[in-house]
mmCIF file of the C-alpha atoms, coordinates in Angstrom:
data_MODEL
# 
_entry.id   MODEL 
# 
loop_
_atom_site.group_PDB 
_atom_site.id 
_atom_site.type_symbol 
_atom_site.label_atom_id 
_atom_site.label_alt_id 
_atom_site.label_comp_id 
_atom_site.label_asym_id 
_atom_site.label_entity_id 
_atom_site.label_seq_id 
_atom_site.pdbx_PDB_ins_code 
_atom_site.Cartn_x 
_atom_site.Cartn_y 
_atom_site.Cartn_z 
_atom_site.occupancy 
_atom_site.B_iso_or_equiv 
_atom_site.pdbx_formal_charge 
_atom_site.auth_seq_id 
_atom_site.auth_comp_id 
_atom_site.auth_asym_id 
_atom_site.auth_atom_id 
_atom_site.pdbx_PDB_model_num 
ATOM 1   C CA . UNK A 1 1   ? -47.260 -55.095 30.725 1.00 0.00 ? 1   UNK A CA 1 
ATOM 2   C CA . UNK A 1 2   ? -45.080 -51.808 30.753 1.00 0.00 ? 2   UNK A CA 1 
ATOM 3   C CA . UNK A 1 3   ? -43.441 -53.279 27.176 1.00 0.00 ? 3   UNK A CA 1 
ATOM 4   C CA . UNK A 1 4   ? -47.006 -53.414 26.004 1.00 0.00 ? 4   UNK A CA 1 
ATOM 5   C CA . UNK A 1 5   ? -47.813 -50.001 27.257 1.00 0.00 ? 5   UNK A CA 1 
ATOM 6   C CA . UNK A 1 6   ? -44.800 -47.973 25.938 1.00 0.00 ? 6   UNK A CA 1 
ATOM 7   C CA . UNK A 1 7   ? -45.362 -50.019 22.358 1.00 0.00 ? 7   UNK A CA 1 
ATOM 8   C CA . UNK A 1 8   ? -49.031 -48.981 22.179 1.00 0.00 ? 8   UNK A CA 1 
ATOM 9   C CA . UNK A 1 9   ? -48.610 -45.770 23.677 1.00 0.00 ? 9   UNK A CA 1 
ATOM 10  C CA . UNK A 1 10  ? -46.022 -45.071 21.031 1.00 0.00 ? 10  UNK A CA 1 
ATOM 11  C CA . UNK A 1 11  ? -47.662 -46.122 18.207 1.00 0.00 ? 11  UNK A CA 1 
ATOM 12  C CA . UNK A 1 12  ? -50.939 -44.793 18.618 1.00 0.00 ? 12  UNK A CA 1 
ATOM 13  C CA . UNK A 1 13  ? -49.029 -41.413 19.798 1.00 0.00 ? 13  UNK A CA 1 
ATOM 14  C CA . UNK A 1 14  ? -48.174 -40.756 15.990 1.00 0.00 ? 14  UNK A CA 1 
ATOM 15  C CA . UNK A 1 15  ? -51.382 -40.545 14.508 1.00 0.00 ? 15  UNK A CA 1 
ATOM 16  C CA . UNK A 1 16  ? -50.383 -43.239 11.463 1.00 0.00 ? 16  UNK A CA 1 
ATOM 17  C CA . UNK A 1 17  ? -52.076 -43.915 8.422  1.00 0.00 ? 17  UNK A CA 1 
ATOM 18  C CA . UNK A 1 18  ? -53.640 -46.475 7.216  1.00 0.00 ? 18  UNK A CA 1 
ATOM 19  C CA . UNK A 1 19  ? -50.627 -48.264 5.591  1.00 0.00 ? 19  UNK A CA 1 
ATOM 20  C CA . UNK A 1 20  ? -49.158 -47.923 8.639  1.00 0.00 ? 20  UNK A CA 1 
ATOM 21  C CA . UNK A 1 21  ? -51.721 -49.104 10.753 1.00 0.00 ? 21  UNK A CA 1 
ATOM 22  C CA . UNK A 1 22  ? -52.086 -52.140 8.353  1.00 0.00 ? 22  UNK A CA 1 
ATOM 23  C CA . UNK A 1 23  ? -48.046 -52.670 8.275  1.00 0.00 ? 23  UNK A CA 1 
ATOM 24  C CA . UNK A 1 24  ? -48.245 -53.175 11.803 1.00 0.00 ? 24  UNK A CA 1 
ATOM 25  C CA . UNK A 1 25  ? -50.612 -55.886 12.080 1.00 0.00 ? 25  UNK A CA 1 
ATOM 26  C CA . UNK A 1 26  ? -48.601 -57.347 9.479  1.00 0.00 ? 26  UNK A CA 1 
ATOM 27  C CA . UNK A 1 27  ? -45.740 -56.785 11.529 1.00 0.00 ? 27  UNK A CA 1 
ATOM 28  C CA . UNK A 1 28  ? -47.694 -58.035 14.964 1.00 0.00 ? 28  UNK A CA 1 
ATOM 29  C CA . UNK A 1 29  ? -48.058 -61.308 12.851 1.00 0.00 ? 29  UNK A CA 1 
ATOM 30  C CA . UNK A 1 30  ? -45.124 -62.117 11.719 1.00 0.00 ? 30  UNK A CA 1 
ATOM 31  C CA . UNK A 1 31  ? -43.184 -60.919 15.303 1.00 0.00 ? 31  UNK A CA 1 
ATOM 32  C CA . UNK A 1 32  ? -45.720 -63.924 16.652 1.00 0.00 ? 32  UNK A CA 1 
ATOM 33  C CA . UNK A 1 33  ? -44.758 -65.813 13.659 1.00 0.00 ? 33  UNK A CA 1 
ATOM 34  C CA . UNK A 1 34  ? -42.890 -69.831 15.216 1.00 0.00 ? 34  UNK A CA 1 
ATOM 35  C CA . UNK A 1 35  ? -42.824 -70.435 11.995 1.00 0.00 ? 35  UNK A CA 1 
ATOM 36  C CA . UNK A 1 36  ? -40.360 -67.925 10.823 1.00 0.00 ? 36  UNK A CA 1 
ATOM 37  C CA . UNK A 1 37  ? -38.586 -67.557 14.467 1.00 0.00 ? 37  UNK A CA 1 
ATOM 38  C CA . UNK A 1 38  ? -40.564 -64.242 15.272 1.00 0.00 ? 38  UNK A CA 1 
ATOM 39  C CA . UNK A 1 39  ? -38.900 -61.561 17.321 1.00 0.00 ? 39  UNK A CA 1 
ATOM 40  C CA . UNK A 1 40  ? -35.567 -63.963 17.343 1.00 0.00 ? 40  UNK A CA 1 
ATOM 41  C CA . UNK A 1 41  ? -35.920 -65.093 13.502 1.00 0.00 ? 41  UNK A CA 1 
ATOM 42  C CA . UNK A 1 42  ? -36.120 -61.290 12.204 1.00 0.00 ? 42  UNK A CA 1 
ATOM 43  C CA . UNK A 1 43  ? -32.726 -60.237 13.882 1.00 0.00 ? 43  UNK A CA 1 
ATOM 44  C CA . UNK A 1 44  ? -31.337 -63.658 13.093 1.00 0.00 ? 44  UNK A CA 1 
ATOM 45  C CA . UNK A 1 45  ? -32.431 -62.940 9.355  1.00 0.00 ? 45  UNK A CA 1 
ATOM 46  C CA . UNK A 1 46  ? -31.190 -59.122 9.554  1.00 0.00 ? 46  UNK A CA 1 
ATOM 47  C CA . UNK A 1 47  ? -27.579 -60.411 11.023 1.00 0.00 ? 47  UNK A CA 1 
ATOM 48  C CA . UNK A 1 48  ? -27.288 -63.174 7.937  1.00 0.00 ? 48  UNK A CA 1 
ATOM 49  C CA . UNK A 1 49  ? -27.997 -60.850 5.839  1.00 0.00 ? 49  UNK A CA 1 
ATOM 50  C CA . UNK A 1 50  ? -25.062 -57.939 7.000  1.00 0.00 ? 50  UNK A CA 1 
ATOM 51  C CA . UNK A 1 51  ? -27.078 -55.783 9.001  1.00 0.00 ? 51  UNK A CA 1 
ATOM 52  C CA . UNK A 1 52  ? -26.178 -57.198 11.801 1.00 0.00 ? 52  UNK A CA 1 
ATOM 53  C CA . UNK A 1 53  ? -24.893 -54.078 13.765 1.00 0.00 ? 53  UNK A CA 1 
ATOM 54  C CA . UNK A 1 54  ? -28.281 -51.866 12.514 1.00 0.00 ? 54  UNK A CA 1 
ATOM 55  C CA . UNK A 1 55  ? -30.366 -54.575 14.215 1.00 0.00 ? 55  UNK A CA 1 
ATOM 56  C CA . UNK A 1 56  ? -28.269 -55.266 17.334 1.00 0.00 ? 56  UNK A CA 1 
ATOM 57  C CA . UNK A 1 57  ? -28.975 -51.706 17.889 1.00 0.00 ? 57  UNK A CA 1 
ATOM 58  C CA . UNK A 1 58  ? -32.238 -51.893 18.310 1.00 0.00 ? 58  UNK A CA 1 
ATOM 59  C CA . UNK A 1 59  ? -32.329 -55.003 20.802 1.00 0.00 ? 59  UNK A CA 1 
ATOM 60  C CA . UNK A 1 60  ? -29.595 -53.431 22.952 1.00 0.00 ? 60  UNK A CA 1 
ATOM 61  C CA . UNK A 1 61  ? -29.801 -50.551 24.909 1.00 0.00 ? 61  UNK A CA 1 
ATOM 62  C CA . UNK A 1 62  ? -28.169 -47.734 23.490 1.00 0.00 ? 62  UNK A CA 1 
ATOM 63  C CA . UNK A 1 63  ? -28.964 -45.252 20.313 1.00 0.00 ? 63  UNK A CA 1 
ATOM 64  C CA . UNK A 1 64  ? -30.973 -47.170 17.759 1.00 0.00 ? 64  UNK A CA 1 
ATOM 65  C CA . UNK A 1 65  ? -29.326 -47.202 14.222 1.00 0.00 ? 65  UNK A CA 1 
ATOM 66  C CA . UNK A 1 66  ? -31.433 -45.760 11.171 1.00 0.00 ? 66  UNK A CA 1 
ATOM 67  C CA . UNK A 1 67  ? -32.565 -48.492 8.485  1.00 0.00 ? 67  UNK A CA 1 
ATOM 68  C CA . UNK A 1 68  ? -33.303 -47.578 4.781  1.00 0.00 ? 68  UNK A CA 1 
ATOM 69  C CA . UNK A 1 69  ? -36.365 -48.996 2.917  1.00 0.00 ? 69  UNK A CA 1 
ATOM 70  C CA . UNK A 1 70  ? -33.828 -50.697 1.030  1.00 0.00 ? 70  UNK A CA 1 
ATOM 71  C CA . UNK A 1 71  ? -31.892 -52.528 3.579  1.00 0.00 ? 71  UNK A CA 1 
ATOM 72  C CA . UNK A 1 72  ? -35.057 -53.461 5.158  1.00 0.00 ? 72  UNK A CA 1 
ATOM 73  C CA . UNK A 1 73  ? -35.676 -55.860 1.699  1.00 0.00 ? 73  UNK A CA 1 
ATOM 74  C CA . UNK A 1 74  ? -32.390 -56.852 2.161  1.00 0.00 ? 74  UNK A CA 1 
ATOM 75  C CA . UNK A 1 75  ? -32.781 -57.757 5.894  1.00 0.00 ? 75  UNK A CA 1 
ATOM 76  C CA . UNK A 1 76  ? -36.576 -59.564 5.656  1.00 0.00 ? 76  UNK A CA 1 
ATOM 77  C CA . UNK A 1 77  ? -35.993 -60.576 2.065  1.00 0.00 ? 77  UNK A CA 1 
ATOM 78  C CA . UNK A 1 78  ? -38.142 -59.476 -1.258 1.00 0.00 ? 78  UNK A CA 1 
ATOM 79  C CA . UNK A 1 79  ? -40.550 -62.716 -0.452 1.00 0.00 ? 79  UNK A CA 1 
ATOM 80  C CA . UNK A 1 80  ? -41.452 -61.458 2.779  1.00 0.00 ? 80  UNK A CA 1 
ATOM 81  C CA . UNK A 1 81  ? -42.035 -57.875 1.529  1.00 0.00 ? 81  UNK A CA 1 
ATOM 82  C CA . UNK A 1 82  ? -43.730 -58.807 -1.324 1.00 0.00 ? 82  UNK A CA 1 
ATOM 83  C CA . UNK A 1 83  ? -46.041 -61.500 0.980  1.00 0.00 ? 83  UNK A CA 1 
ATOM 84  C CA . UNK A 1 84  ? -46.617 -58.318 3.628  1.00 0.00 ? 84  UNK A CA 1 
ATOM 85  C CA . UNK A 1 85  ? -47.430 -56.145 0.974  1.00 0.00 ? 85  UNK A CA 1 
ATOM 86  C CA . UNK A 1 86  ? -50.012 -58.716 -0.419 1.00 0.00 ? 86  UNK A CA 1 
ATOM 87  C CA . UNK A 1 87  ? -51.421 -59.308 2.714  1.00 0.00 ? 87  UNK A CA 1 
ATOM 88  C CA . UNK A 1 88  ? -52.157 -55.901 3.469  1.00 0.00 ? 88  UNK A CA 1 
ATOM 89  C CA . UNK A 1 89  ? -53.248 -54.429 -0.060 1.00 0.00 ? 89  UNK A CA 1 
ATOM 90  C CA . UNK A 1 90  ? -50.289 -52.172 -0.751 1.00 0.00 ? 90  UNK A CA 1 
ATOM 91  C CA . UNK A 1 91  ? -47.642 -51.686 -2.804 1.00 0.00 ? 91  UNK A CA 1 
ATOM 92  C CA . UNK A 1 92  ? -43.986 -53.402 -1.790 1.00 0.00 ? 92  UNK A CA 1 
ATOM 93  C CA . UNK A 1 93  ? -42.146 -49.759 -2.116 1.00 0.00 ? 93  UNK A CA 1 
ATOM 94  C CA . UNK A 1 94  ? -44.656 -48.495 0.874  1.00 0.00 ? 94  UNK A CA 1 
ATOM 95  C CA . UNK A 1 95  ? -44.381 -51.528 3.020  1.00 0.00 ? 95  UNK A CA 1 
ATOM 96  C CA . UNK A 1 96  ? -40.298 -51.178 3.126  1.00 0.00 ? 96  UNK A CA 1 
ATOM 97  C CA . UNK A 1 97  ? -40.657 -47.437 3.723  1.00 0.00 ? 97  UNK A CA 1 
ATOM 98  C CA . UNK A 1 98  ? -43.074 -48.332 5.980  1.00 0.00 ? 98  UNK A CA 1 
ATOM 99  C CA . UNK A 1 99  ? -41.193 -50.985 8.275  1.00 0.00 ? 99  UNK A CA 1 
ATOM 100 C CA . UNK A 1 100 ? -38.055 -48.354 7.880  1.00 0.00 ? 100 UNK A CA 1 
ATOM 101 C CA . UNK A 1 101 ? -39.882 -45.837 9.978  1.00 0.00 ? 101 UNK A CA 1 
ATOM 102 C CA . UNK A 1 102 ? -41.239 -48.120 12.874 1.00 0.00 ? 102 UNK A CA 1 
ATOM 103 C CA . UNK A 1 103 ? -39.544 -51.310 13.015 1.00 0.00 ? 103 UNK A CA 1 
ATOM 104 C CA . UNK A 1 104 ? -36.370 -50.273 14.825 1.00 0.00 ? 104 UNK A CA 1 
ATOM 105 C CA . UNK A 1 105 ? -38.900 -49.090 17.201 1.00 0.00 ? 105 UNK A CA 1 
ATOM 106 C CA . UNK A 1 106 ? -40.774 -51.420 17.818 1.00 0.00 ? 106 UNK A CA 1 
ATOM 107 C CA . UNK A 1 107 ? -37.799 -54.278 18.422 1.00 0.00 ? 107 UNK A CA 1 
ATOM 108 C CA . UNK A 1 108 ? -36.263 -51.455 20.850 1.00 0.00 ? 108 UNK A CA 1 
ATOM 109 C CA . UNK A 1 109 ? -39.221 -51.585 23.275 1.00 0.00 ? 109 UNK A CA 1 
ATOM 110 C CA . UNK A 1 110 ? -40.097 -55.601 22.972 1.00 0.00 ? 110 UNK A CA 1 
ATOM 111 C CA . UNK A 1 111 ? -36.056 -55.605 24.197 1.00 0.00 ? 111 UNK A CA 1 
ATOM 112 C CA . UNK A 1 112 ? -35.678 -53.166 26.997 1.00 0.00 ? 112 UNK A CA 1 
ATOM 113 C CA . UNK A 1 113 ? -33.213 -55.011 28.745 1.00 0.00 ? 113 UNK A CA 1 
ATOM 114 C CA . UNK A 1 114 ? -30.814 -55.266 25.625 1.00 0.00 ? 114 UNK A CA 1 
ATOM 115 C CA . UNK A 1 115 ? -31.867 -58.718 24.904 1.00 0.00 ? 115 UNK A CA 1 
ATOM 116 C CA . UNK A 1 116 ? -34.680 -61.116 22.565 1.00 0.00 ? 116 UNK A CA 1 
ATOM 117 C CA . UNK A 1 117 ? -37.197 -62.395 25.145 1.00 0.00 ? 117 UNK A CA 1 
ATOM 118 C CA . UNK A 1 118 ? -37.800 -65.825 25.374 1.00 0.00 ? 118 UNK A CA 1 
ATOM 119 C CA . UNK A 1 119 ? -40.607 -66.467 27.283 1.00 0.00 ? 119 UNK A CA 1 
ATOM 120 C CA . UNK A 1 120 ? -43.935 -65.761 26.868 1.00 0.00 ? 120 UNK A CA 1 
ATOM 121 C CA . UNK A 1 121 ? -44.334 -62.079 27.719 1.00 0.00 ? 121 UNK A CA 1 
ATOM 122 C CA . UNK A 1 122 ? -43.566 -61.581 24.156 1.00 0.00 ? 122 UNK A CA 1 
ATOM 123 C CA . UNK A 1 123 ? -46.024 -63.574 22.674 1.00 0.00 ? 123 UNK A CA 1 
ATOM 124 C CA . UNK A 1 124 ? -48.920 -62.764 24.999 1.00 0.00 ? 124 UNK A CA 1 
ATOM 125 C CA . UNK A 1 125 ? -47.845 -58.593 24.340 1.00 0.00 ? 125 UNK A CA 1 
ATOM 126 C CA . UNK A 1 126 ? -48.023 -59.291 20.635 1.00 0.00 ? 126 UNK A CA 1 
ATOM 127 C CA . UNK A 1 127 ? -50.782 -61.091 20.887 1.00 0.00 ? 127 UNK A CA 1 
ATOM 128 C CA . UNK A 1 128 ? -52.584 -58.342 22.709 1.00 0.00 ? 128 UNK A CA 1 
ATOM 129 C CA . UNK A 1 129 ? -51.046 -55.682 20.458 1.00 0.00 ? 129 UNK A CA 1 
ATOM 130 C CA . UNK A 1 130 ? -52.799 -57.458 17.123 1.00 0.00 ? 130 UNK A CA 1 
ATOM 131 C CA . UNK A 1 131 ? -55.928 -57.341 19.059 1.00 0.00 ? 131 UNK A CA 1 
ATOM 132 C CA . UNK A 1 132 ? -55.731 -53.709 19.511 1.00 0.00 ? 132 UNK A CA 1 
ATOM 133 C CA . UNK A 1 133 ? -55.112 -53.494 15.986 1.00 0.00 ? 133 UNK A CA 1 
ATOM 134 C CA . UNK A 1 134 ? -57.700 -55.571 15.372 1.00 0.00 ? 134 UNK A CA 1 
ATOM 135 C CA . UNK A 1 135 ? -56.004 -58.540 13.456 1.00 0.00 ? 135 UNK A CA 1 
# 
């Protein structure tokens, strides 16, 4: 559970607010998400949509590439903000910002080896992380 570890260790390590604590439920939801693909459907989405190198950055091993609020809409999609931002009670603008700051992140240490995991290690960490978030 070292994955799990670093994740929690890091996000708990910067003291977030409450938007950001509630963003990342959000985001432990839809990363467990079969219906959208999870972990595998966001950089699948992200590469569709041209940001292809930003997000391969993230999963592979090197320097992870900076994302703007706006290219995260781009990359997830004004439905999906606008649905996040629903679910958790705050404005789209904050939710974007919000995923700009963490998300590359948090798909950098659920793909240490410089690859999307396909077994259930991911699913049982994010399943564990929501319940530490208390989703």
């Amino acid at each position: 559970m070292g994955i799990l570890s670093d994740l929690l260790g890091s996000l708990t390590g910067k003291g977030g607010s409450s938007a950001e604590s509630q963003v990342m439920s959000a985001v432990a939801t839809m990363l467990t998400d079969k219906q959208s693909g999870g972990l595998s459907g966001l950089v699948q989405n992200f590469t569709k949509n041209g940001l292809g190198d930003i997000v391969s950055s993230w999963v592979g091993t090197g320097q992870n590439l900076p994302i703007t609020a706006d290219q995260i809409v781009k990359g997830l999609g004004s439905p999906q903000i606008s649905q996040l931002a629903q679910k958790v009670g705050i404005p789209p603008e904050t939710v974007s910002s919000t995923l700009a700051s963490v998300l590359p992140g948090i798909v950098d240490k659920l793909t240490p080896n410089g690859k999307v995991p396909t077994d259930q290690l991911l699913q049982d960490g994010l399943n564990m992380l929501k319940g530490k978030l208390g989703v």
